[in-house]
C-alpha positions in Angstrom: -7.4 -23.1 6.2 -7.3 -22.3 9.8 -9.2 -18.8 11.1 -7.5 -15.7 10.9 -4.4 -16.1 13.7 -4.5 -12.6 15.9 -0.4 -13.2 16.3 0.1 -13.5 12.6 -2.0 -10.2 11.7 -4.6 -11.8 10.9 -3.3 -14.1 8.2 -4.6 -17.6 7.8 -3.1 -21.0 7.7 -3.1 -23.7 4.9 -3.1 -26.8 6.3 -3.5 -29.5 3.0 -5.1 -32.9 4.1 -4.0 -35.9 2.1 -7.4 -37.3 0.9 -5.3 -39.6 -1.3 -3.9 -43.0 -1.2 -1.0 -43.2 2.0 -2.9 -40.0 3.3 -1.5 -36.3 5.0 2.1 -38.3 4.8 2.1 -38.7 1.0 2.0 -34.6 0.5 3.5 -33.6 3.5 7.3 -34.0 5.5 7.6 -36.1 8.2 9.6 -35.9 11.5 11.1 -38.8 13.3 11.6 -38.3 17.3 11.6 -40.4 20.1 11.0 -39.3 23.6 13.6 -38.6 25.7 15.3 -41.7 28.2 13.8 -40.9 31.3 10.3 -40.3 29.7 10.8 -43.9 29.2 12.3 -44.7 32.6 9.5 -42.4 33.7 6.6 -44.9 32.8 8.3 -47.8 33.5 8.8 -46.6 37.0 4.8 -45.4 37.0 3.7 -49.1 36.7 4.1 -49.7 33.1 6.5 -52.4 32.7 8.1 -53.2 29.8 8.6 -49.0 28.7 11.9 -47.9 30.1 14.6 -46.5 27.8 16.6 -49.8 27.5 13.5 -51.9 27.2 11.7 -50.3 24.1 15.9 -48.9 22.2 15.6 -52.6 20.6 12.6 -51.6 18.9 14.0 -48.8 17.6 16.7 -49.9 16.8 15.4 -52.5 14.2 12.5 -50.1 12.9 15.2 -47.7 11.8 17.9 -47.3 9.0 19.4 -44.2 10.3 21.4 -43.1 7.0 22.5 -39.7 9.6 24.0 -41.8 12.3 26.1 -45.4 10.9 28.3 -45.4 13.9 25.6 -44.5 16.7 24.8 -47.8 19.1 21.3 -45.6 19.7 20.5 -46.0 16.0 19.1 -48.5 14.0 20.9 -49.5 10.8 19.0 -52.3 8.8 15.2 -51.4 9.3 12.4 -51.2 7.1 11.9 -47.3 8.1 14.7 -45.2 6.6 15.9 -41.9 8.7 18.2 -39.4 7.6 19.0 -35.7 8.1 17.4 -33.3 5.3 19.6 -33.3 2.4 18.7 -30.2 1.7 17.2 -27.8 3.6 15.4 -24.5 2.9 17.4 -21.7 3.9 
């Protein structure tokens, strides 16, 4: 549990840590985003080649199977790590 928040009246968090095989990511969700383009574009240009936006897109596309997106030229298709839209989400 976190400490009492001040902006949440004093309530306290649970925050479950996954001291189980696969870890916090076998009882929790998980979120897939990637940086924006020109954060990319941003570190290539600060010296660090090899990290602009259309250097490091073929990684992602072939680490993704983006079930949300078949048509998107940005999104992988046939990678081990599947991404989708929640199918259905809490109200």
């Amino acid at each position: 549990m976190t400490v009492p928040q001040p902006h949440l009246s004093g309530r306290s968090i649970p925050i479950p840590r996954g001291h189980v095989v696969g870890g916090s990511g076998s009882i929790m969700a998980w979120c897939n985003f990637r940086g924006h383009p020109t954060d990319f574009d941003d570190w290539a240009a600060a010296g660090n080649p090899g990290w602009s936006y259309r250097e490091v897109l073929p990684y992602f596309l072939r680490s993704e199977n983006n079930e949300s997106y078949p048509d998107s030229v940005y999104h992988g298709h046939s990678g081990l790590m599947n991404v989708m839209h929640i199918r259905r989400p809490n109200p």
